[in-house]
C-alpha positions in Angstrom: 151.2 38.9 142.4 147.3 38.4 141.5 146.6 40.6 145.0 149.1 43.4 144.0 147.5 43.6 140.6 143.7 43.8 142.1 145.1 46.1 144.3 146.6 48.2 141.6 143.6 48.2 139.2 141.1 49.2 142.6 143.6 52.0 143.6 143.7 53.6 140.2 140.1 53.2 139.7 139.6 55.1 143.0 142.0 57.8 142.4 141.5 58.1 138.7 137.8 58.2 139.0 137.8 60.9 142.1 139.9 63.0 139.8 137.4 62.7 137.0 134.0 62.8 138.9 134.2 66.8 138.4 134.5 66.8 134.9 132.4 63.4 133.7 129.0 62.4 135.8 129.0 59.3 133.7 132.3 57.7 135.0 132.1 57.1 138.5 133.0 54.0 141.0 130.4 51.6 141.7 128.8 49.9 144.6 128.5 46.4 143.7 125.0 45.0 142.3 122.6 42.4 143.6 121.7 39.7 141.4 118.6 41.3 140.7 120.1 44.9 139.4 122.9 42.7 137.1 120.0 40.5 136.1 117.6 43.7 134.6 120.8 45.8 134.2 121.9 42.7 131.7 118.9 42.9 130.0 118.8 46.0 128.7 122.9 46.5 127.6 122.0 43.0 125.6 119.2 44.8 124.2 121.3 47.9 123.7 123.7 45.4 121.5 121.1 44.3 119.5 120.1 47.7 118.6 123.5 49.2 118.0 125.2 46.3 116.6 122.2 44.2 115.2 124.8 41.5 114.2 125.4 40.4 117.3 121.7 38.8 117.5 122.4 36.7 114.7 124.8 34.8 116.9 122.3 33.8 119.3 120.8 30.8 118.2 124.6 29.3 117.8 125.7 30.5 121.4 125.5 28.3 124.1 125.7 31.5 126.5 126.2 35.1 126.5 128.3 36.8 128.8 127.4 40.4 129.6 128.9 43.2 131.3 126.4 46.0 131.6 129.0 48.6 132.7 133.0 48.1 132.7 134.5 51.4 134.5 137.7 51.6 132.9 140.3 54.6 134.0 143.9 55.1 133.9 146.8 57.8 134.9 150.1 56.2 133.4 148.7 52.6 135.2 145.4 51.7 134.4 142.7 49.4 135.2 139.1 48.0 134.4 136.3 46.5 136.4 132.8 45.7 136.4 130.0 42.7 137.2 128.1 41.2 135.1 125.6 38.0 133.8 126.2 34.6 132.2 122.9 34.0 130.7 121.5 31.2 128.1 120.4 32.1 125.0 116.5 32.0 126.2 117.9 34.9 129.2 118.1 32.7 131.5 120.6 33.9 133.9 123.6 31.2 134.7 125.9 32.7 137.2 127.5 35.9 138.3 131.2 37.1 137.1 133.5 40.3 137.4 136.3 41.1 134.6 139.2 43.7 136.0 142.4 44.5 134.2 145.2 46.0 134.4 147.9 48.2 131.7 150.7 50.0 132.5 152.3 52.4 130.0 151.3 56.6 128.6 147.5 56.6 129.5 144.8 59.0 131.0 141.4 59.2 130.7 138.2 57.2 132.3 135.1 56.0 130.3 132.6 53.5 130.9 131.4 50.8 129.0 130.1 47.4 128.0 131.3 43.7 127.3 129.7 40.9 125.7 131.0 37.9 125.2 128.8 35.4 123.0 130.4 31.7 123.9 129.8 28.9 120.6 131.6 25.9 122.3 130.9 23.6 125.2 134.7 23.4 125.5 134.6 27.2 126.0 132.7 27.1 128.6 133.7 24.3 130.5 137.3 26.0 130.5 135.5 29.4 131.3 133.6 27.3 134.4 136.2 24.9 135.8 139.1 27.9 136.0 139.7 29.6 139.0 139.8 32.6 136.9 140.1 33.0 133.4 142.6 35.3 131.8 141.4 36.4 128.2 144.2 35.6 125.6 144.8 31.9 127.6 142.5 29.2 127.2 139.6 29.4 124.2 140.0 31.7 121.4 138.1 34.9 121.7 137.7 37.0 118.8 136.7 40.9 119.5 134.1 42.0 116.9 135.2 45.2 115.1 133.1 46.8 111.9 135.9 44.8 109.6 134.6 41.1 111.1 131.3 42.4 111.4 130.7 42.2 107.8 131.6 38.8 106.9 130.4 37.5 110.4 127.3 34.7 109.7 126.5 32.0 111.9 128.0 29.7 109.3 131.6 31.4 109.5 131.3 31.4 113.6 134.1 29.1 113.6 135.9 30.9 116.9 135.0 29.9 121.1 133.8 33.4 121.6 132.8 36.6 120.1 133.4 39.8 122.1 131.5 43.3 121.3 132.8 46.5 123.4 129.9 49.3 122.9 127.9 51.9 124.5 131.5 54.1 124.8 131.3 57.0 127.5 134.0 59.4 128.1 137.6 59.3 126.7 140.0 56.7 126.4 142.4 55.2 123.9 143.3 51.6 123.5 140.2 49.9 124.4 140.6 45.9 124.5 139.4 42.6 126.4 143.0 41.0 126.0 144.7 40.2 129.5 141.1 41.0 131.2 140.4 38.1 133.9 137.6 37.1 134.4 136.2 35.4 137.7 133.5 34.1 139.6 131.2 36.7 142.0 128.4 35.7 144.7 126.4 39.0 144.7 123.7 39.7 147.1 120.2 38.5 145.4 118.8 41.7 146.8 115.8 42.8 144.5 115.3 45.2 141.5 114.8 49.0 141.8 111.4 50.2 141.2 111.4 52.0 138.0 109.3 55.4 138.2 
């Protein structure tokens, strides 16, 4: 079942993605990243959080790691599917390991966008679930809150009572129903290739 559901979410990203390369040059299917290119790419989407959701930096000094997806392609034609790579880093940047989320939805959907995930983890129990599963399915295991502008306003580090804090941001192209709930998460061993020379 887990292999027809990867399959599912690759195929529509493929097809979904072809189809909207034309009309959107900001949606369009990765190769995947060396450790280097998720490690600066990381860097800058967490600093791209900080600027457009400055709340999310007033978790830090509570979090014992922050999760980061630079770019989540996410597309759908009636089935849908996400997927992207991304960093485990400590609160000092330090990065911890590397991890790709995918989904999949079924139901009346079309559309592709990218964008980004963070997940801010408070607990040592949230990440040793998060570390000894196989693959972690969002919704099972620690409680994971997804920040909206409602919780954003009464969210202190004294009321971060939750396992983890999720912010979706930097939106690019059009889709409805955006959500982390039923996205699994798993282990990667990317290539530690090196960074691209900025010019």
């Amino acid at each position: 079942m887990k292999c027809v559901v990867s399959g599912l979410v690759l195929v529509c990203l493929m097809l979904v993605t072809a189809g909207c390369e034309s009309s959107s040059s900001d949606v369009k299917l990765p190769r995947r990243s060396t450790q280097a290119e998720l490690n600066q790419s990381a860097a800058t989407a967490l600093q791209e959080l900080y600027r457009s959701m400055p709340i999310s930096k007033t978790l830090v000094p509570k979090a014992k790691a922050i999760l980061i997806f630079p770019r989540v392609y996410k597309a759908g034609f009636i089935i849908g599917g996400q997927s992207g790579d991304g960093v485990a880093l400590s609160p000092t940047g330090v990065p911890l390991g590397y991890f790709n989320i995918s989904a999949a939805s079924y139901g009346l959907q079309i559309g592709a966008q990218g964008l980004s995930y963070a997940l801010f983890f408070m607990s040592d129990e949230a990440i040793a679930y998060a570390r000894n599963s196989k693959g972690w399915e969002i919704g099972v295991g620690p409680s994971v809150v997804l920040v909206d502008e409602g919780i954003a306003k009464t969210l202190t580090t004294t009321t971060a009572k939750k396992d983890v804090y999720a912010f979706i941001y930097g939106q690019k192209g059009l889709m409805a129903g955006i959500g982390i709930q039923g996205s699994k998460i798993t282990r990667i061993n990317p290539e530690a290739g090196s960074a691209p020379v900025v010019k």
